[in-house]
Structure formats: C-alpha cells, structure tokens
N, C-alpha and C positions, 0 to 999 in steps of 0.2 A: 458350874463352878465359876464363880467371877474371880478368883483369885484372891491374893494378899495385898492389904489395903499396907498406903505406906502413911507412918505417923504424920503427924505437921511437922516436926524437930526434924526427921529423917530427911526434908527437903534443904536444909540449911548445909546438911555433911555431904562435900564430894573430895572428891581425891585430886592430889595435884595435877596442875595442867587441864582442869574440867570444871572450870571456874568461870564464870562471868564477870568481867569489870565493871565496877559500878562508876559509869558516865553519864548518868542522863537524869535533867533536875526536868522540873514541872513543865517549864515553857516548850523543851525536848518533846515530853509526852502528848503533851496539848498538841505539837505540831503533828506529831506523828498519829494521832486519832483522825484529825482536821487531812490531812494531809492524804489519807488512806481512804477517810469515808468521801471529802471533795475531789470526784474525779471523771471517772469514766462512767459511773450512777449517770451524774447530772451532766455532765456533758458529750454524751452519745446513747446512755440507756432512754433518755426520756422518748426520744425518737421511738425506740423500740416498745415501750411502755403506753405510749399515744396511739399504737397502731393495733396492740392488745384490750387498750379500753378505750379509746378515745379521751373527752376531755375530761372523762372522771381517771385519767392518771395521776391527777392531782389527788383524787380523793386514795388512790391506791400507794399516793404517799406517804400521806398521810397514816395509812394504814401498817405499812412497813415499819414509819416510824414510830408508830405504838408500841409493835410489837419488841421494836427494837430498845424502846427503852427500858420496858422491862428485864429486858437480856442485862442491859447495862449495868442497872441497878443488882441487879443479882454479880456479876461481875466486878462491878466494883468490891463491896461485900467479898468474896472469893481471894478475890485479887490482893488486897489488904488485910484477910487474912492469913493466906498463903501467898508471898511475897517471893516467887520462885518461878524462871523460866517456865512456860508450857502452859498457860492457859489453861481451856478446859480439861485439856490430856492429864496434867498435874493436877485440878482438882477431884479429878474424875478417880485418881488413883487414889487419892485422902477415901472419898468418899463410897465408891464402888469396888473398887477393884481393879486389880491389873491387866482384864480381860477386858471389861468395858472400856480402862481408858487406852487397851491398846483399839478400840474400835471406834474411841473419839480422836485420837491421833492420828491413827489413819485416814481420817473423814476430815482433817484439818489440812492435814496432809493436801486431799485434792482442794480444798477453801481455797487456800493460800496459793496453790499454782496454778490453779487455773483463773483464780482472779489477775495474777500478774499475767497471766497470756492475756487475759480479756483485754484488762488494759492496756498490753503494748498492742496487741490488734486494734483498739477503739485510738490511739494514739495515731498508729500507721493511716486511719482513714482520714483524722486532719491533718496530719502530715501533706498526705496526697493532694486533696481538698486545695490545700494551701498554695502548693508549688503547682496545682494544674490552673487554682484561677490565677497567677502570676503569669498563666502563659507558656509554661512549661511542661510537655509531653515527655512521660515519662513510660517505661514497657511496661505492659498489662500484666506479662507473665511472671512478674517480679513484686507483685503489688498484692495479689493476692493467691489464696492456699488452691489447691486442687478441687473444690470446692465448686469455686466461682470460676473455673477455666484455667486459673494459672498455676504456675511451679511452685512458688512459693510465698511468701508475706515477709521480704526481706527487710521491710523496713520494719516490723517489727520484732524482728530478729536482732537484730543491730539494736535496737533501744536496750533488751532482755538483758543483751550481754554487755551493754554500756554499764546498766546499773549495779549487773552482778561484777562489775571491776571497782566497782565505789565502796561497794559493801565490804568486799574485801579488805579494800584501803582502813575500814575501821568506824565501830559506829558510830560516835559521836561525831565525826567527820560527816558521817554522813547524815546524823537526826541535825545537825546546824545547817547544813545546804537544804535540808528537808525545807526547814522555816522557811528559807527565803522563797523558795517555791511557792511553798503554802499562801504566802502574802503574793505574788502573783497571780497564782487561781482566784484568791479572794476580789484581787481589784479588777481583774477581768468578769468576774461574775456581777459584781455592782457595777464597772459599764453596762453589761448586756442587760439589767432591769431597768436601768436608768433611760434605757433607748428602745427599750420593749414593751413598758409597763406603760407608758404613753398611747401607744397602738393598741390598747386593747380593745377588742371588739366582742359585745355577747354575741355576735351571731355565731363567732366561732366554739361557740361553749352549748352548739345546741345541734346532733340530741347531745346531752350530756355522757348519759351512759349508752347507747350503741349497741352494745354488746352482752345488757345487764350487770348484777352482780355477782354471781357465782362463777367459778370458773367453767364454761362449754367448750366442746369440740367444735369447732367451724371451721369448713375447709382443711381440715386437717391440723389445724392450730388450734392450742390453748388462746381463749378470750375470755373479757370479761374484765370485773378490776381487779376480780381475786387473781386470775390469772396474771394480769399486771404488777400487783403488788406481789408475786411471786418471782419476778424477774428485777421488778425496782428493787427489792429489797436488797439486791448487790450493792445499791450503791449510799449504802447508810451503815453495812458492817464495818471495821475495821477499827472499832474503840476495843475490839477482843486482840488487835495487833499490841494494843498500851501495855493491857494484861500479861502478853506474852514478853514485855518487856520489865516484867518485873523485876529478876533479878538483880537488871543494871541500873536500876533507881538507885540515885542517892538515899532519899527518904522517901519509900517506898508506900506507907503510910498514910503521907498527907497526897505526896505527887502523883499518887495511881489513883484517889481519888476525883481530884483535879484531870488529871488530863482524860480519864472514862467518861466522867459526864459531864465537864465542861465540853470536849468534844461533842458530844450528841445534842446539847443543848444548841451548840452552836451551828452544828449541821443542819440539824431539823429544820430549824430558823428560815437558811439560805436556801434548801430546797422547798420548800412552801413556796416561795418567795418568785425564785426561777422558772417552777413549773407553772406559776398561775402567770407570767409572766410568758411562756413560751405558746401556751396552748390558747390563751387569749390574745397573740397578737399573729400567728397561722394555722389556718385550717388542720386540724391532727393529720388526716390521709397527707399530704406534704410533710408533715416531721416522720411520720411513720417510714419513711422511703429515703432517708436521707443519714449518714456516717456521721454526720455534723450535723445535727439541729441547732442547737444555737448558734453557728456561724449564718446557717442558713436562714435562719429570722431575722437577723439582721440583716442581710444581701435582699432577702422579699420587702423589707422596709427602706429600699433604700439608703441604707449606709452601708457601704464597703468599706468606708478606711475604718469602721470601728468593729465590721465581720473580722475584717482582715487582722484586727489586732488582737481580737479575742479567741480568731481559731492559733494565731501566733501565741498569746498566752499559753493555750490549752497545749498547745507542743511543746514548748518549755517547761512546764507546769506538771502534766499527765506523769512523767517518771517519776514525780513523789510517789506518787500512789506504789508502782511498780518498787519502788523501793521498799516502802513500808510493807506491801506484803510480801518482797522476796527476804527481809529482815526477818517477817513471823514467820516463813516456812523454813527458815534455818536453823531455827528456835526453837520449833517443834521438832527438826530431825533430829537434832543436836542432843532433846532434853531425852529422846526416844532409845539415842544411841550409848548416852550417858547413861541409862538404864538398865543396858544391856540387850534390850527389845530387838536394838539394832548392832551391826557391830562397834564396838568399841573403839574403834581407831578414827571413825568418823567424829566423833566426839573429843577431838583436840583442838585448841585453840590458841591462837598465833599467839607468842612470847611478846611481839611487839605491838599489837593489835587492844588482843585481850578476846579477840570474836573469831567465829569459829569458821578456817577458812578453807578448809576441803568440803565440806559440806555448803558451803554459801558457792563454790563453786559446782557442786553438783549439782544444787538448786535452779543456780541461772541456767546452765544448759538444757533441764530439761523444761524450762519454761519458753527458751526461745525454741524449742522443736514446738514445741505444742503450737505455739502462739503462730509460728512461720505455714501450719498446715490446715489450721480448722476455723470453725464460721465463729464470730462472736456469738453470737446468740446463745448458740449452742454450749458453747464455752463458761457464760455466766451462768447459765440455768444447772450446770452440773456443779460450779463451784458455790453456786444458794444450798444444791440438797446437803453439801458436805456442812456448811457451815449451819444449816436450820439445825441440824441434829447435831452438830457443837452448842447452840445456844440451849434447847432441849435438856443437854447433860449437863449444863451451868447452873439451871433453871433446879432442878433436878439435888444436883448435889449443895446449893443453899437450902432446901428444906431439907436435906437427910443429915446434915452437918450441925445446923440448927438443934435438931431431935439429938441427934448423938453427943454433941460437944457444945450444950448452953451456954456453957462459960471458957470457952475459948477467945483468948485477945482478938477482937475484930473494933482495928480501926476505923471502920466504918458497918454501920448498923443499914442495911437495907428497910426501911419500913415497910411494916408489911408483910413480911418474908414468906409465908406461905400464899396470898393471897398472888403476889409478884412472880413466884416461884411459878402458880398454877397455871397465871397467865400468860406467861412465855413461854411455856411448854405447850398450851392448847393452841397458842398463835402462830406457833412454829410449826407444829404438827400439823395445823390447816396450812397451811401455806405450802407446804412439803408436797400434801397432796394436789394441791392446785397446781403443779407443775406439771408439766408433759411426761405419761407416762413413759416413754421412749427415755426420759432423764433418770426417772426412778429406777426405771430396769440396770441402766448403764451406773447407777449410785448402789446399787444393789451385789451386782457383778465387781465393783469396785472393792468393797468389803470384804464379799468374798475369796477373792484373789488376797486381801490383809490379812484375812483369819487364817488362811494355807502358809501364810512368810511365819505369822505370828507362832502356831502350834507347831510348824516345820522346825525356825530357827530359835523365836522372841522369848518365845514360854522355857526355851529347857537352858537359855544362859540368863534368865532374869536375875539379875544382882538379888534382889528382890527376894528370890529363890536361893539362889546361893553366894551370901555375902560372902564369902572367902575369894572369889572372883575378882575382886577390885581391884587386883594389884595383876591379876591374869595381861599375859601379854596382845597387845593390839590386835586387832585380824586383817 
C-alpha cells in the first residue's frame, strides 16, 4: 500500500498558524541555490574527490553535474507546478503516495543534516587552517571528533548554532545576508583561478585516471571517477533547497524557475572552472590530504596573502551553505509535521517571524551533535544516498504526473520529460551504488528506523487519513 495521494489544491489549504510567509523574490532564490550548491563541494570536497580519482575528478564533475541537471529540470517542472513547502516529500505525496513520501522525507531528512554537519566540519578545517598559519596553536582535543583523537569539533559546533540563531531571527533576514555571502564566495573563487589557472601544468594531469572508471575497492576505499563523482556530487545539490522554498515565493511561478536553474547553470560553470584549475596547478596526492585544497594551492604557488584571503573568504562564506540547508531541513520537518506524519505542535510558526521556530531550533541542535562528533567524509557520503533517492523520486513523479495530469497548469514545461525523467533516475541509481557500501547499509538502517516512527506514529494521525484532526490539539 503506498497510501493516499494528496490533490495539487489540497496543498494550498492549511489551518491557522501553519502558514508560510511569502518573502522571497528571485534574486533570494538565485542566492539561496548559489549559496548552497558554492561551498564545501568546491572548496574542501575537491580534495577529497582528487584522492578518489585523481585528475579525472574533473571529469567526475562533470558527471555529477549531468546528472544533476537533469534532477533540475525535472524540479523545476515540480516545483512550479506544485508551489508548496517540501520538495520532493510534497511531490512524492501528489504523485505516489503517503508511504513513499513518507520515505522521501525521511531520506531528506538525513540530505539536509548531514549536509549542514558536512559543511560546518569542512568550515572548522579552514577555520583551523587559518588561525594555525597565523601562528596560532590551538588544543587538538577541541578541533576535532573522536574519530581523529579528540573530544570534540567545537568549532564546528559553535558555527551550527550560530546559524541556527539567524534562521530563527527569520527568513528573509536571513536569504538577504545569504546574498552577500554568496558574492564573497564568488569573488574569492575568481581570485583563486585567476592565480591558479596561470600554474597550470600537464604534468600534473597524468595518469589522468589512476584509478580507472568504474567505482573499485582499493585498500579498502571506494575509487575511481564513479566513485568520485559519488561524493562530488554533494557539492552541486542544493537548487532542491530553492524548491523547498516554495511556499514563500512571492511569484512562485516565474522565481522558482529562475533561481533552479539559473543556479545550476551558474554552479556548473564555476566548478569546471576551479577543478581544472586546482588539479592542474598540484599534484592530486597533495589535494587529497589536505582540509583546504584551494588554500593550499595557493600557499604551494607561492602566494600567501591571496591563500590567506581566500581560506578567510571561505569562513565567512561557508555558513551560507549551512544556512540554506539548515532552512530546507526545517522545511521538510515542518511540511512532515504540518501533515500530521510528525507531531503537530512542531509545525507552528513565530506570529512575528512567519518561520517555523521550534523546529529550526531542533534542527540546529541536532546538526551541531552530528557535526561536533563524526569525519567529513563519512558525513557527505550518507547525506549523497539520502538525497540520490530524493532526486530518483523527483525524476519519478515528473513522468507519473505527466501520465496522470496532462493538463495540469505547469509553469514551466520540462523538455523532454520522460527522457529527463529516465535520466536522472538511472544517474542517480548508479551513483548510489558507487558509494561505499558501509554508506548503503547505514542509509538502509536509516529508513528503516523511519518506517518503525512512520507505521508506529505518522500513518494512524495522517490528516491525510483523518481530516477531522486539523483542529485536534498540539502534542
């Protein structure tokens, strides 16, 4: 049984106090795609990514961002027709049912926090980076998780809950501090090609592939570019964060198309860009071993004051990201709890805000535990499998919506739509399994433990199920 599908109309009707404020025009959206997808991807995954394929992590960028635009394109499409908090979870309910998208919600669920752990732990390493080449010795046992020897990942903790007090404060508030961020990462990323792209050397682009291309076991790690492109691909999602922001679109219509794939066009761009830029001007085994690669290419090239301004960028800079995905996982609890899925009392929103501020508060807490205890790595590769199988169910419900509802208002026409639909679904599904299986298992165990909340709690108070509920009092 996949449950009760909910109409398109039925997402427009909610009850008082369960409402989103519509704050946020194109420029907002644009920021907040840019903002999410330019982050801790390019400036700490490529390291990691170089060390999985070598210098074909360029080409395993490439690849991510194939697959990724596909997602887009089907997203946008979605998104502009269904103009309502929750992303794939919301269309997964139009489309499939209340089973499945309790099982794409859940899986967004980990997307979204464990990306904002990724990136305040990939934050904390330039952070560190920054203040030790200044000279400054700081204690080990504070720096990093149990893991690597120490107690905790403090400064990544402290970023988690910076952010989550902003969010609070209210979104618009926060998608306009977004921008100016955004425009910092940008201009730190056009120095670092502009003083990178100069030193390129072919020697460093040979062998090319190292590792081949399919994803193998070596030494106990996933390699290869597949394998690469299964961990790059973190750092190109986050135009699904725009989606999730539909609700609070002024003109939800024109602005969700704009800021989906104007963002992706504009990402893609800049990582091509960086990565042929990073892996042509040092040896890959050097990025591969390093928190900071692009600080670090420029320190091996002899420029410090423009390392130094670009790893300072990236710590001013990196909390967009953290914001924009602590934004979508408030978005998803919120839409989950507003459903009844979850309890209903989660799903209230500040009188003076308009954004939903017990649950943006449970969100940041449990993102700084995460972030404070475990390895990056490991961290991005579990929040790829949640979100492959969100982009899968996007993919998914543009062909079954197509079939079912031909002539539904869709402000935007996907070209293509079965062929787009098929692609993003087969790109993601390879991608999923080029992961470690150790990540599968742990994504697998993950759903499971959702399907026990779901059929325990989600399923027997679904409004869905019993619309008389709506007015039932909070839990």
């Amino acid at each position: 049984m996949l449950g009760p599908r909910k109409s398109i109309d039925h997402h427009a009707s909610h009850g008082a106090g369960h409402s989103l404020a519509k704050t946020l025009s194109w420029p907002h959206l644009i920021a907040l795609g840019v903002g999410a997808i330019v982050g801790t991807g390019i400036y700490t995954l490529t390291g990691v990514g170089a060390e999985r394929a070598g210098p074909a992590v360029i080409l395993a960028f490439a690849i991510a961002g194939a697959v990724c635009a596909c997602a887009a394109l089907a997203y946008a499409e979605m998104a502009t027709m269904i103009p309502a908090a929750g992303s794939a979870y919301t269309f997964s309910y139009t489309a499939m049912g209340e089973t499945v998208a309790w099982v794409v919600g859940w899986s967004l669920v980990l997307e979204y926090s464990l990306a904002c752990s990724t990136v305040a732990v990939g934050w904390s390493g330039y952070l560190v980076g920054w203040i030790q080449s200044a000279g400054v010795a700081l204690p080990p046992a504070l720096l990093v998780g149990p893991h690597a020897g120490g107690l905790i990942n403090l400064p990544a903790v402290l970023v988690a809950l910076a952010i989550m007090g902003l969010l609070v404060g209210g979104t618009r508030e926060s998608a306009t501090l977004n921008i100016i961020l955004v425009i910092i990462k940008l201009v730190a990323l056009s120095v670092f090609v502009a003083f990178a792209l100069p030193a390129f050397d072919s020697a460093n682009m040979q062998p090319f592939m190292p590792y081949g291309f399919t994803s193998t076991e070596m030494l106990g790690e996933k390699r290869g570019v597949m394998a690469a492109a299964a961990i790059v691909f973190f750092a190109f999602y986050g135009f699904d964060a725009v989606a999730t922001s539909a609700e609070e679109a002024k003109n939800p219509g024109r602005d969700l198309t704009i800021g989906i794939v104007g963002s992706m066009l504009v990402c893609t761009f800049i990582y091509m860009l960086v990565a042929i830029a990073a892996v042509g001007a040092v040896n890959y085994l050097e990025l591969g071993n390093s928190p900071e690669p692009l600080a670090l290419v420029l320190r091996t090239l002899g420029q410090p004051v423009a390392s130094h301004l670009v790893a300072l960028a990236a710590i001013i800079a990196l909390p967009s990201v953290i914001l924009v995905m602590m934004y979508g996982q408030s978005r998803i609890f919120f839409v989950m709890a507003r459903d009844g899925l979850l309890p209903r009392g989660l799903a209230k929103v500040s009188p003076r805000t308009g954004a939903p501020t017990l649950i943006t508060l449970l969100t940041g807490i449990s993102v700084a535990a995460v972030a404070g205890f475990f390895r990056l790595d490991e961290i991005a590769e579990l929040a790829n499998a949640g979100t492959l199988i969100a982009f899968v169910a996007v993919g998914a419900c543009l062909m079954i919506l197509r079939k079912q509802q031909p002539d539904a208002k869709r402000l935007f026409r996907c070209p293509q739509p079965y062929l787009v639909g098929t692609l993003a679904i087969l790109g993601c599904l390879y991608l999923f399994v080029s992961l470690p299986q150790a990540t599968i298992t742990r994504f697998f165990l993950w759903n499971v433990f959702g399907l026990v909340i779901y059929f325990a709690y989600g399923r027997r108070r679904s409004l869905l199920r019993s619309p008389d509920e709506t007015a039932a009092p909070a839990e």
